[in-house]
C-alpha positions, 0 to 999 in steps of 0.5 A, spaced: 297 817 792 297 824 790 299 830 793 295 835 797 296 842 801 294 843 808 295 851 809 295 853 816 297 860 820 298 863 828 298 870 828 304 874 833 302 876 839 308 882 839 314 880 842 312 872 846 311 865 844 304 864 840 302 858 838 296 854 834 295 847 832 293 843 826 288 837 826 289 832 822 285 827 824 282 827 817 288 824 815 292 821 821 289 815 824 295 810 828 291 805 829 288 805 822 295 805 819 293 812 816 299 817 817 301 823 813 307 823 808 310 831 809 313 833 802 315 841 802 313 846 806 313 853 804 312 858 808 310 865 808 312 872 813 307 876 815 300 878 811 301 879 803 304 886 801 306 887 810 313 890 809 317 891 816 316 899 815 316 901 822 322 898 823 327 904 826 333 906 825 340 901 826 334 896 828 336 889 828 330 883 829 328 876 827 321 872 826 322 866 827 316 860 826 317 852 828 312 846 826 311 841 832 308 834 833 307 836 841 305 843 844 310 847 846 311 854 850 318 856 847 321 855 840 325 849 841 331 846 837 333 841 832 335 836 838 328 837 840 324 830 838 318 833 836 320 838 831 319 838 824 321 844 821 324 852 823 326 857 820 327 865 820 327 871 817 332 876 820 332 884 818 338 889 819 337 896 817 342 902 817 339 910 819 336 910 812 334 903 810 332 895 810 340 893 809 339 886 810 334 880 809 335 874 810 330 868 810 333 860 812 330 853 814 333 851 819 330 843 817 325 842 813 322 835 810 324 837 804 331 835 805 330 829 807 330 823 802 323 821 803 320 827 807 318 826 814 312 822 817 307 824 822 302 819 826 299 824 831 293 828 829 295 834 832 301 838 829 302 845 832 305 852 828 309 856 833 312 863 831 317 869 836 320 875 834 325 879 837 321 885 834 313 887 833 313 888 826 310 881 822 303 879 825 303 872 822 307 866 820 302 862 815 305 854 813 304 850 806 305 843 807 305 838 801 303 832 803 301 825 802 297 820 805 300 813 806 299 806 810 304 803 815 303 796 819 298 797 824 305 797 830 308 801 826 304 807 826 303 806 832 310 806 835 311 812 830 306 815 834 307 814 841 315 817 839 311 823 836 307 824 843 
């Protein structure tokens, strides 16, 4: 089938956890077979035009964002079942600028062969930071509708919960 894109954001809340879901309940239905192909996922640092200006002298931070099956009150890591994506964007300045900028995916479905499956209706977009400069982490997703056998996505499901 055709790709498509859903688009989704949660704004920062300073210096703690903030985290929004996604429905997908258009796409996903388990007992239905219906489950969603995760191709790309893009990922964009603050609002348009936002730049990390207020960052003060021989500062250093992080912004980092993470996309779940399950709700979570802290960003998790790669062993955690329910992660699909996570990365970062890390700044370093000296007394006069920005230094360093350095963006990473720490996994991503675009890595892997044929992306990843998701069969839960609801997937959640997280972010932190280590300081309060970026009010917003959106999300891409290129992704795929596709059927599986009825206990397939079911098992898929119940291991995404």
């Amino acid at each position: 089938s055709d790709s498509f894109f859903i688009r989704a954001s949660t704004s920062t809340n300073g210096l703690n956890f903030a985290q929004s879901s996604i429905d997908l309940g258009a796409y996903v239905d388990a007992l239905g077979k219906s489950v969603l192909r995760i191709h790309n996922i893009s990922v964009q640092y603050g609002a348009p035009l936002e730049l990390p200006a207020t960052l003060t002298p021989n500062e250093d931070g992080a912004v980092a964002f993470q996309l779940t099956t399950q709700s979570q009150s802290a960003l998790v890591d790669v062993t955690d079942r329910s992660l699909i994506a996570s990365g970062s964007l890390a700044i370093s300045t000296d007394a006069s600028a920005v230094t360093t900028m350095d963006e990473s995916m720490n996994i991503s479905p675009q890595q892997w062969t044929k992306g990843y499956l998701v069969a839960v209706e609801q997937i959640y977009i997280a972010t932190d930071q280590t300081f309060d400069h970026v009010d917003q982490v959106a999300i891409v997703l290129e992704c795929t509708v596709e059927t599986l056998s009825q206990s397939a996505a079911m098992a898929l499901a119940l291991s995404q919960q």
